[in-house]
C-alpha positions, 0 to 999 in steps of 0.5 A, spaced: 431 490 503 434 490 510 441 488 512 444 486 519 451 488 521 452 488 528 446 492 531 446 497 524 441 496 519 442 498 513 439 498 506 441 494 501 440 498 495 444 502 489 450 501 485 454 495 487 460 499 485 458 503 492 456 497 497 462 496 500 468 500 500 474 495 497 469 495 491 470 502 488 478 503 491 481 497 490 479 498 483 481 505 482 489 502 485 489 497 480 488 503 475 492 508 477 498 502 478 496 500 471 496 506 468 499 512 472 507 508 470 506 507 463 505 515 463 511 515 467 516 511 463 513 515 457 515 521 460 523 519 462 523 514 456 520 516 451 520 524 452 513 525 452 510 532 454 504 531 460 500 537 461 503 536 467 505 543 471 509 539 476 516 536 476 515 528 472 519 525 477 516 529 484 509 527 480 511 520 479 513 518 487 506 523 489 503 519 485 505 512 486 505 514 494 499 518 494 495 515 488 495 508 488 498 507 496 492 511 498 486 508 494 488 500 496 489 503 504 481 507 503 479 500 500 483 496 506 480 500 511 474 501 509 472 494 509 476 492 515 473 497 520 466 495 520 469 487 521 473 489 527 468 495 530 461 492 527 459 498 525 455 499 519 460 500 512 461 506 509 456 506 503 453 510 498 453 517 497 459 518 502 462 513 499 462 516 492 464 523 495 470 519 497 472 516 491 470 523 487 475 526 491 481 521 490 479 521 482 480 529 482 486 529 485 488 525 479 484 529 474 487 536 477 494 534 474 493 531 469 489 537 466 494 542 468 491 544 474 495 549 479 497 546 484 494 550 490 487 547 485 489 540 486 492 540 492 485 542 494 481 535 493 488 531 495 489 533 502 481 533 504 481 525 502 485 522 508 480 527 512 474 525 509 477 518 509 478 518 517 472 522 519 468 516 515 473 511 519 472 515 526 466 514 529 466 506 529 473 506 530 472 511 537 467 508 539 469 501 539 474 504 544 481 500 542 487 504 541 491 499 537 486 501 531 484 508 533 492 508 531 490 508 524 486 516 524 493 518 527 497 515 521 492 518 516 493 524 519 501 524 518 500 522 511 497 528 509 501 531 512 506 529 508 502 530 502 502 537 503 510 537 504 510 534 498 504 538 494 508 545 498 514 542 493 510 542 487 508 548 488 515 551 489 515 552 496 519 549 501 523 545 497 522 538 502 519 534 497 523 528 498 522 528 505 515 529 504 515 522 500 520 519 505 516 520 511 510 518 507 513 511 505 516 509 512 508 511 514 506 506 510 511 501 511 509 501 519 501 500 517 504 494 513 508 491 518 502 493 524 497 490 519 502 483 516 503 481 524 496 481 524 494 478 518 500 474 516 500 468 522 493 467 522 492 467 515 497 462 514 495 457 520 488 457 516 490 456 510 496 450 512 490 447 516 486 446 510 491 442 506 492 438 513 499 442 515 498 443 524 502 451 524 502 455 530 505 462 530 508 462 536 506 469 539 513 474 541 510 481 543 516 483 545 520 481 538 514 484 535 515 492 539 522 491 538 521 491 530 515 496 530 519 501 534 525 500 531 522 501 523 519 508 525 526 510 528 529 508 522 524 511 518 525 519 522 532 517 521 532 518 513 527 522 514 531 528 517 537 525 517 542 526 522 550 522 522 549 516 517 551 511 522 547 513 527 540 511 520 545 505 518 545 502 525 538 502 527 535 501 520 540 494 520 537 493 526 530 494 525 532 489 518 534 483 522 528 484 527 523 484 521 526 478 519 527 474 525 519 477 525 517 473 519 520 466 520 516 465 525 511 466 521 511 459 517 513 462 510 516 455 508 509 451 508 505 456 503 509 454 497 502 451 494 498 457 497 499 463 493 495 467 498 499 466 502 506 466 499 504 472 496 504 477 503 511 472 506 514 474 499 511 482 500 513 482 507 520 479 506 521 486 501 521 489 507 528 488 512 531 486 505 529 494 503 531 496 509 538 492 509 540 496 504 538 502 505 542 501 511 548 500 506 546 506 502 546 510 509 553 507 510 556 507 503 551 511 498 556 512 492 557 504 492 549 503 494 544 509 491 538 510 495 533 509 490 535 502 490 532 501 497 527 505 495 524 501 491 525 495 494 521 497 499 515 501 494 515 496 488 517 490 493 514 491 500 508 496 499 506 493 492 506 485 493 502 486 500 497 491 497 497 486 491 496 480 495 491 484 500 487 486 495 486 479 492 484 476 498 480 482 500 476 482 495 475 475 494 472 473 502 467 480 501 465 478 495 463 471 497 468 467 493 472 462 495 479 463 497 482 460 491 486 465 486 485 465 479 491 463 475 491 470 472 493 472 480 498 467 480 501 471 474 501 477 476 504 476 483 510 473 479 510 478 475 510 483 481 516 480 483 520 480 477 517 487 476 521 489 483 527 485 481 528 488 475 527 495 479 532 494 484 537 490 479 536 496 474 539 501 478 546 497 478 545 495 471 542 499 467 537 505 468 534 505 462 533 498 461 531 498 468 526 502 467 523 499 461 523 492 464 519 493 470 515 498 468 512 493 463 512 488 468 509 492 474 504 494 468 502 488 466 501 485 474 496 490 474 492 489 468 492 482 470 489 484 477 483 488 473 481 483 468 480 479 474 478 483 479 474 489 475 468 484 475 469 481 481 468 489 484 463 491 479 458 484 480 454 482 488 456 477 492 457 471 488 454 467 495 447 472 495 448 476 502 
């Protein structure tokens, strides 16, 4: 059987696990979520001895960033470009080829492979992923979505800063990371200010609320410009006032951003309140990252950090993926309560991320981690089979 994407046909047959591109990446990013953190905590916790030949608490931030991260923007993008370009999805073999590669990077540290071993399937995925991307994007000829290649390629970048730590050399791992995560935030917030106000519009027009983001270009620059400065800043730090300023700064304007954007109706939408919630993580994380610039002994960094990892990246992938996964599945937008749960559970799993480190660390730890993990296990138990099954409406 033939389908008609645009002026693309393509076939409709094989696995449905590789007929579209959310379908095997936003199930391997909810695996990796739900298992690559109890294995972490068991590591720090417990006193665990992994097969791991790389530093735990290097392999737990490549992971988190270059493992779950990754997956949910292969899976996002994947599904994303054939919509916006009209070209034909990414299917089949190529697909699978993509897949194969994100999962032997995971393997390969796991198995106590040598770094230069692992890091050979890990820096070739983003490539791959936007070679695959490439062409439509080109072709449709619009530079704000031929941005994405460019970040891609600057994310592994930083993975071969980081993997070069790993492996002893350099010792710019940190940096790595940081980079990598400003990387992500700044796709978050191009990709929010587009989703977010007409996903709330729509959705508070089904329940009879009239809603209109009012469009402010200017206001939505001086966020994005500002972000990255912030980001280069704390990458490669130079005087502290200089980051906190312009990390304050770029904190107030996501906020300014954001109340514009109608989040006070979505209480009954958990669709929606979950990507105002995730959003608000980030000029939270960037304020006080800003205090951390300022006054570090009073405010570590890891606190900031981890608002902006376990609260602006991992809400908004969650609360992407969900949505995602139900309008290409052919479902209705109606989230099951078990999502519900584990948005809230997400929340509560960075709170108790961010609160740890003024609290106690340890308890920190194990109480988010138990959160986070059983978020993302909730996540699969209602999303695996959605994945794994066609269309519930037949195309």
């Amino acid at each position: 059987m033939l389908i008609q994407i645009g002026n693309h046909p393509y076939s409709d047959r094989g696995p449905v696990l590789l007929q579209a591109g959310f379908r095997p990446f936003f199930l391997l990013a909810g695996l990796a979520a739900a298992l690559m953190v109890p294995l972490w905590l068991a590591q720090v916790v417990l006193g665990w001895r992994a097969a791991l030949t790389v530093p735990p608490l290097l392999w737990h931030g490549h992971e988190m960033v270059f493992g779950f991260a990754t997956a949910a923007v292969a899976g996002f993008l994947l599904t994303a470009v054939p919509n916006w370009t009209g070209a034909a999805t990414v299917r089949g073999l190529p697909l699978a080829l993509l897949a194969a590669l994100w999962l032997a990077a995971r393997i390969g540290f796991w198995a106590g492979l040598p770094v230069a071993v692992t890091a050979v399937p890990d820096l070739l995925f983003l490539p791959a992923l936007g070679l695959a991307l490439a062409r439509p994007l080109i072709r449709a000829g619009k530079p704000r979505n031929m941005m994405f290649l460019g970040l891609l390629a600057l994310l592994d970048v930083a993975d071969a800063v980081v993997l070069a730590d790993m492996a002893g050399h350099g010792g710019f791992g940190l940096n790595g990371l940081l980079a990598a995560i400003f990387i992500l935030l700044f796709m978050i917030a191009v990709i929010g200010g587009r989703i977010i106000p007409g996903f709330t519009r729509n959705g508070l027009h089904m329940i009879g609320v009239s809603f209109e983001a009012r469009p402010r270009p200017g206001l939505d620059k001086a966020a994005l410009l500002t972000l990255l400065a912030g980001g280069l800043l704390t990458v490669v730090p130079l005087s502290p006032p200089v980051a906190g300023l312009v990390l304050a700064v770029a904190a107030l304007l996501h906020a300014v951003r954001l109340a514009g954007w109608g989040g006070r109706h979505t209480a009954r939408l958990p669709l929606l309140w979950i990507l105002h919630l995730g959003y608000a993580w980030l000029p939270l994380g960037l304020g006080l990252l800003a205090v951390s610039d300022f006054a570090p002994d009073l405010l570590p960094m890891t606190i900031a950090l981890h608002a902006l990892t376990a609260g602006t990246i991992a809400s908004m992938i969650l609360g992407v993926m969900t949505r995602a996964a139900l309008g290409h599945a052919g479902r209705p937008l109606k989230p099951h309560a078990l999502t519900v749960a584990a948005y809230a559970l997400v929340q509560a799993a960075a709170l108790a991320r961010v609160a740890g480190c003024l609290i106690d660390m340890r308890l920190g730890l194990m109480v988010s981690g138990l959160l986070w993990t059983l978020a993302f296990v909730l996540f699969l138990v209602v999303y695996a089979p959605i994945c794994l099954a066609a269309r519930a409406d037949g195309r």
